[in-house]
C-alpha positions as CSV (number, residue, x, y, z in Angstrom):
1,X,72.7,-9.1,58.5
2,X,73.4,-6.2,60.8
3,X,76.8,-7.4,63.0
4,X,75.7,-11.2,62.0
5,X,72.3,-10.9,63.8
6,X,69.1,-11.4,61.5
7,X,67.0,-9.5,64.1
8,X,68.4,-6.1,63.7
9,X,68.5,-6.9,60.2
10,X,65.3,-7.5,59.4
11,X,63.7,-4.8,61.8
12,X,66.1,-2.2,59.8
13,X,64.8,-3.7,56.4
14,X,61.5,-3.4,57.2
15,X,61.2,-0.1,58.7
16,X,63.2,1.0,55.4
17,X,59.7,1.6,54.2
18,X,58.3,4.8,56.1
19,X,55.1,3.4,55.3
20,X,55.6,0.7,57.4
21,X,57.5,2.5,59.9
22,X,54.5,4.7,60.4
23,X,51.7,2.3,60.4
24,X,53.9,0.3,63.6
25,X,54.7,3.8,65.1
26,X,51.1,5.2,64.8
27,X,50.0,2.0,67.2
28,X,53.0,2.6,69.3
29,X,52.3,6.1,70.3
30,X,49.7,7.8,72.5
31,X,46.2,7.9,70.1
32,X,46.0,11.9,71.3
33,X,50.2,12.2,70.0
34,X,49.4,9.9,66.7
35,X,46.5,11.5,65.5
36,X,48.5,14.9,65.4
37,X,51.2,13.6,63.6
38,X,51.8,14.1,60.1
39,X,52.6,10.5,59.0
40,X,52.8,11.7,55.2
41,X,55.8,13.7,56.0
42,X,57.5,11.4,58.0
43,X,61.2,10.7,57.3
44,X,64.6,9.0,58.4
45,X,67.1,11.0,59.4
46,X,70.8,10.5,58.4
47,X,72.4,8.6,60.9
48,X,75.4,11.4,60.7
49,X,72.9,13.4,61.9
50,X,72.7,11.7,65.3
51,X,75.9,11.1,65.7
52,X,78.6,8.1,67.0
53,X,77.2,7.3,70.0
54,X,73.5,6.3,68.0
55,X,75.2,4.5,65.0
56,X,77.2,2.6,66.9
57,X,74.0,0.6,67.5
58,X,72.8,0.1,64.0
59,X,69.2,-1.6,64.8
60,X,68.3,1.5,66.3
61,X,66.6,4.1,63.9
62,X,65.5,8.3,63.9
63,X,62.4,9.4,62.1
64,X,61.5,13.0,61.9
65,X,57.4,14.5,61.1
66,X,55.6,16.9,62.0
67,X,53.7,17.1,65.3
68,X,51.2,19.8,65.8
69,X,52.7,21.6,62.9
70,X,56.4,21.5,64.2
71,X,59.6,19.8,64.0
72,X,59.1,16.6,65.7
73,X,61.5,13.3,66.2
74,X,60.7,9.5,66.8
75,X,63.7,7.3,67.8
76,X,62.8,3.9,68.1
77,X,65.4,1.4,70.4
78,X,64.8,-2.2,69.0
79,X,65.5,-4.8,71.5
80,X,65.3,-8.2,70.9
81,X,67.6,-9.5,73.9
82,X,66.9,-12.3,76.3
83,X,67.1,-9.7,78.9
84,X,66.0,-6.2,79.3
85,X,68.5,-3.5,79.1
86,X,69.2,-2.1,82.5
87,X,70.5,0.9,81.5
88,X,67.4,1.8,78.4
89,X,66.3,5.0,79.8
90,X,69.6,6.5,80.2
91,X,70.6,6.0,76.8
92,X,67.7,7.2,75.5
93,X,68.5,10.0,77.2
94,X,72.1,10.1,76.1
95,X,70.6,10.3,72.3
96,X,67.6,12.5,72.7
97,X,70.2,15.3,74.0
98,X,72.5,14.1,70.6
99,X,69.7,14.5,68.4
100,X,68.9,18.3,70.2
101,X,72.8,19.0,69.9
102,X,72.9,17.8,66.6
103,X,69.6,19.8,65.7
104,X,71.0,23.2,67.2
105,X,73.6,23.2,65.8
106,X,71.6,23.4,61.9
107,X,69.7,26.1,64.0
108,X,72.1,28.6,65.7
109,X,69.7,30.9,67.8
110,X,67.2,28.6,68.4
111,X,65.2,29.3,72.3
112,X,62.9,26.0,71.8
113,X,63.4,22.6,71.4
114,X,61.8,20.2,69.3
115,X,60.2,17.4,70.9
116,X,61.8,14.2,70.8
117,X,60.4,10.7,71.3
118,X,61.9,7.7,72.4
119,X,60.1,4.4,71.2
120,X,61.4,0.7,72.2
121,X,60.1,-2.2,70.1
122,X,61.0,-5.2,72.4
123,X,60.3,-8.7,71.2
124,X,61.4,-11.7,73.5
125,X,61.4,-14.8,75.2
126,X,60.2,-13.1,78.1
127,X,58.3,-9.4,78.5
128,X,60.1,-6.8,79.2
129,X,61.2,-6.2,82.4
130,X,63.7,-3.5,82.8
131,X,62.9,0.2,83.8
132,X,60.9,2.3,81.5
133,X,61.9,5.7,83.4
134,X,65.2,7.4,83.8
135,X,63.7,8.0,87.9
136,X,63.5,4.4,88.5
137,X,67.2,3.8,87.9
138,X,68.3,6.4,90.2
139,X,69.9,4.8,93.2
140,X,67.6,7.8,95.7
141,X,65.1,6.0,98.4
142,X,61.4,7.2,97.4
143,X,61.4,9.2,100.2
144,X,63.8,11.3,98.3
145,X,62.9,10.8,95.2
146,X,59.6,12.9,95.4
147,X,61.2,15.9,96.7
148,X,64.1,15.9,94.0
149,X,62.1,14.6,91.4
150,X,61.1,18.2,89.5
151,X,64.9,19.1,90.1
152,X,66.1,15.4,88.1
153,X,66.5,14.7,84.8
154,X,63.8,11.9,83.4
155,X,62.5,10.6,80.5
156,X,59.8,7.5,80.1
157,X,60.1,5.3,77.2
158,X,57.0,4.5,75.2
159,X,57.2,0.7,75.0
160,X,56.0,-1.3,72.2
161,X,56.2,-4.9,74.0
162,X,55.4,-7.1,71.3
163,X,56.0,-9.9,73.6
164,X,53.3,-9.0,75.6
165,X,50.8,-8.5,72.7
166,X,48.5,-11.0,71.2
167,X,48.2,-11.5,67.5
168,X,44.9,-10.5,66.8
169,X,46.0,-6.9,69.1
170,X,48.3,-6.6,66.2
171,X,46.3,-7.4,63.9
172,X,43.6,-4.9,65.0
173,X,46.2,-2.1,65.4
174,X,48.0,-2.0,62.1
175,X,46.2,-0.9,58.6
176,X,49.3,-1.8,56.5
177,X,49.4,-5.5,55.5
178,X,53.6,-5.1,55.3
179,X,53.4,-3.8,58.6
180,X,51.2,-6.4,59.8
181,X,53.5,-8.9,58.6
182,X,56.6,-7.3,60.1
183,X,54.9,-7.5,63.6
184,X,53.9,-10.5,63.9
185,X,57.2,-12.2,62.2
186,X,59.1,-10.4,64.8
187,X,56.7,-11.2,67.6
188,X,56.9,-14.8,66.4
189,X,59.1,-16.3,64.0
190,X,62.0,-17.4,66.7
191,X,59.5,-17.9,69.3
192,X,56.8,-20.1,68.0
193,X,57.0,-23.6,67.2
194,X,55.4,-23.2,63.8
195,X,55.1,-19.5,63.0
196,X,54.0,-20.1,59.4
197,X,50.4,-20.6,60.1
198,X,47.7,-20.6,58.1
199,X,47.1,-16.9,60.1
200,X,50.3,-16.0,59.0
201,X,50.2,-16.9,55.4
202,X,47.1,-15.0,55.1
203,X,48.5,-11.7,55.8
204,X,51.6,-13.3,53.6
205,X,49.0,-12.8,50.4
206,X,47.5,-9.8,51.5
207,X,50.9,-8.1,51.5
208,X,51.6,-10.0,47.8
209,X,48.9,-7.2,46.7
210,X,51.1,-4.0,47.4
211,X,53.6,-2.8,44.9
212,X,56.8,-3.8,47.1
213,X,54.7,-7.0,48.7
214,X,56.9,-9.7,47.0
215,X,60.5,-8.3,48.1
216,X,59.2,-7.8,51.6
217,X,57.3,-11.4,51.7
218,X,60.9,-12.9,50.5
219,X,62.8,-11.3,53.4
220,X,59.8,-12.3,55.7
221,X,60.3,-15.7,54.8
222,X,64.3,-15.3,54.9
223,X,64.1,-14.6,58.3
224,X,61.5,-16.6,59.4
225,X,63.7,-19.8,58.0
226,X,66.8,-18.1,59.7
227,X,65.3,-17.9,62.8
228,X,63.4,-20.7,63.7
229,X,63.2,-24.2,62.7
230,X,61.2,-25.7,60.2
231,X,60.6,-28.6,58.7
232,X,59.9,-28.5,54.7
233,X,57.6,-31.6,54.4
234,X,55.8,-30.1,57.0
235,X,55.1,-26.6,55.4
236,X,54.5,-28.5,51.7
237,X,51.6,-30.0,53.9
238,X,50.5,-26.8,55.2
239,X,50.5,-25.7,51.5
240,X,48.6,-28.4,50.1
241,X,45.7,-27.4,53.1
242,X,45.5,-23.7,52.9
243,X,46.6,-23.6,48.9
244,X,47.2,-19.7,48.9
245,X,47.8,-17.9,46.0
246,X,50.3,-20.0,43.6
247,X,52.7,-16.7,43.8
248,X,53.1,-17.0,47.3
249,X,53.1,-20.9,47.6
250,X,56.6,-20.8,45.1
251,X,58.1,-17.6,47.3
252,X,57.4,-20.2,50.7
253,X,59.0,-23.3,48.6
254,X,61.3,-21.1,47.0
255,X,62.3,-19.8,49.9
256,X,62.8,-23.2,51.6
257,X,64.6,-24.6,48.9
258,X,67.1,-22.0,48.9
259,X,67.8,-22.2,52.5
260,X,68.4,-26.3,52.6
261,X,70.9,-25.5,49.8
262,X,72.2,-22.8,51.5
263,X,72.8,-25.2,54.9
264,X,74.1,-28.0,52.8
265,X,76.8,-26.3,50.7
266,X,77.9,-24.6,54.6
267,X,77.8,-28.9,55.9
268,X,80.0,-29.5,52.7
269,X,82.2,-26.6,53.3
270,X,83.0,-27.2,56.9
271,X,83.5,-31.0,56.5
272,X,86.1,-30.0,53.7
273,X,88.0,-27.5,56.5
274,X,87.8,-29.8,58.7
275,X,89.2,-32.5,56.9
276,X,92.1,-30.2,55.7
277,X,93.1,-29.0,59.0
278,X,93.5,-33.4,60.3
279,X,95.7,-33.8,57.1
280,X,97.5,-30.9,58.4
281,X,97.9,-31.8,62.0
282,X,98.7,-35.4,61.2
283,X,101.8,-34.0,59.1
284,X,102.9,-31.7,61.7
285,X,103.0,-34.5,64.6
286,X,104.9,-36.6,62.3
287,X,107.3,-33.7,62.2
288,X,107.6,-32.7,66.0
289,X,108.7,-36.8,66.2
290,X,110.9,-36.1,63.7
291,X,112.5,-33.3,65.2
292,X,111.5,-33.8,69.0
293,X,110.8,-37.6,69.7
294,X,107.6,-38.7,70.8
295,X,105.5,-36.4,72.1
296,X,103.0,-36.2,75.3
297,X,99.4,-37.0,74.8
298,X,98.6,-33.2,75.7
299,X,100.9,-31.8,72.9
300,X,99.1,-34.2,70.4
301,X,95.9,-33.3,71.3
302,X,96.7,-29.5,71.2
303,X,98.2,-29.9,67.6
304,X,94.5,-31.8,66.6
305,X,92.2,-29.3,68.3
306,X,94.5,-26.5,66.6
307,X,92.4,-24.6,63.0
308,X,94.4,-24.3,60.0
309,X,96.3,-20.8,60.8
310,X,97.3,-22.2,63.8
311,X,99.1,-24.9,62.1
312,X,100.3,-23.2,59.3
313,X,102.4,-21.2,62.1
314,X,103.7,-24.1,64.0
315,X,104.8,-25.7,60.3
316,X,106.9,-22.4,59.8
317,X,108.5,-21.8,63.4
318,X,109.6,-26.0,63.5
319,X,112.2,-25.5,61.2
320,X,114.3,-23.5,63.7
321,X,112.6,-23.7,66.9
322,X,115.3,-24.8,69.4
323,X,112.3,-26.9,71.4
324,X,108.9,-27.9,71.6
325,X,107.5,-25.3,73.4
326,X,108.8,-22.5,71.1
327,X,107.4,-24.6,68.2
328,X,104.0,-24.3,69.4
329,X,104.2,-20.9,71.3
């Protein structure tokens, strides 16, 4: 998952499908700016588009659709930190003027602009909390601020605070069952003692019904296990209460199964490293006394703390180090 993180990974997989993307934009946006948007045409652009400074963050994501009958983009930020980012409204500003470079320059002669629209998707332990306006980061007293304020740069994110927002507002404000799902998995799933409710699985089967339901159900569930903890006796009692549709009861157990597997075969993995590298350091302190004498209580306990490269190197530079310390540098 995107740089090891399962958050960014499953936002960028869900959002993959535009439909999606545009049901949770549409509830994002101002009603008068959604309703003139042309959500059949919307599209992702090419992250070469945008440029180094966007893909270097890879959760974040650039749609393009029509709004009001012209060229129109939607970047959406997705933040999923502990702690708001101080600095948001500035780099939205950094890529909104990236995304009009990279647009001028695919039209040369161009006197306008096309609007550009920058959309954070926080979900959180806490709400967000950070700035939401370029303005309020400026270090200006307000008595200042006023005057200059038509003469400053500024942009206002439209925040989509998930933390903030209660299930059945989710609920209410998406049309797409996938989308639906998404949300509230986000919202939830590391958050919530026991995200896969009854609530939950019921959306779980209404997704089942769409074309592309069972892939996106499976990487619900994928990072709903990676996330949070669960307990499989637990949900097989859940299942028994609710019994859902049998093709979504064997995705959940399915699911389950897979990821106790999964975390077993790691447990067995790791105990086999670790019992590798104490037959290793046990042989290498036998061969520092051999070579040394008996060693302080530090040196042994830096040799058994060391992983297996480590001690590999020490095994090589012992045969001509002149002295301990160049043995283990």
């Amino acid at each position: 998952m995107s740089r090891a993180n399962p958050h960014d990974a499953y936002f960028k997989a869900t959002f993959a499908d535009l439909r999606v993307a545009a049901d949770a934009l549409r509830r994002s946006l101002p009603a008068a700016v959604a309703r003139r948007i042309d959500w059949a045409r919307l599209e992702r652009v090419p992250a070469e588009f945008v440029g180094e400074d966007l893909t270097d963050r890879r959760a974040d994501l650039v749609f393009r659709a029509p709004l009001a009958g012209q060229d129109a983009f939607i970047f959406v930020l997705y933040e999923h930190q502990s702690s708001s980012d101080p600095l948001m409204p500035f780099r939205a500003l950094v890529y909104i003027v990236r995304i009009w470079e990279s647009w001028l320059r695919e039209h040369p002669g161009a006197r306008r602009l096309p609007a550009v629209i920058p959309v954070v998707l926080h979900h959180g332990e806490r709400p967000w909390a950070g700035p939401v306006s370029l303005h309020e980061m400026l270090d200006l007293p307000p008595e200042l601020l006023e005057p200059l304020a038509r003469h400053l740069p500024d942009v206002e994110l439209v925040l989509d605070d998930l933390s903030r927002a209660t299930d059945e507002e989710i609920e209410g404000s998406t049309a797409f069952a996938l989308a639906t799902v998404a949300l509230l998995t986000l919202k939830n799933g590391a958050y919530v003692p026991d995200p896969l409710n009854a609530r939950l699985m019921g959306h779980l089967a209404a997704a089942m019904q769409h074309e592309v339901g069972r892939k996106s159900v499976e990487r619900a569930l994928r990072y709903l296990y990676t996330v949070g903890e669960f307990d499989p006796d637990r949900v097989r009692a859940r299942l028994a209460e609710s019994s859902p549709d049998p093709r979504l009861q064997e995705l959940i157990m399915t699911a389950a199964d897979r990821l106790i597997e999964k975390g077993i075969e790691k447990g067995i993995e790791k105990g086999i490293a670790q019992g590798e590298a104490r037959g290793r350091a046990a042989l290498l302190l036998r061969q520092l006394a051999l070579k040394f004498g008996d060693l302080p209580d530090d040196v042994r306990a830096r040799v058994e703390r060391a992983d297996i490269p480590t001690l590999e190197r020490w095994a090589d530079q012992i045969l001509t180090a002149p002295d301990l310390d160049r043995a283990l540098a």
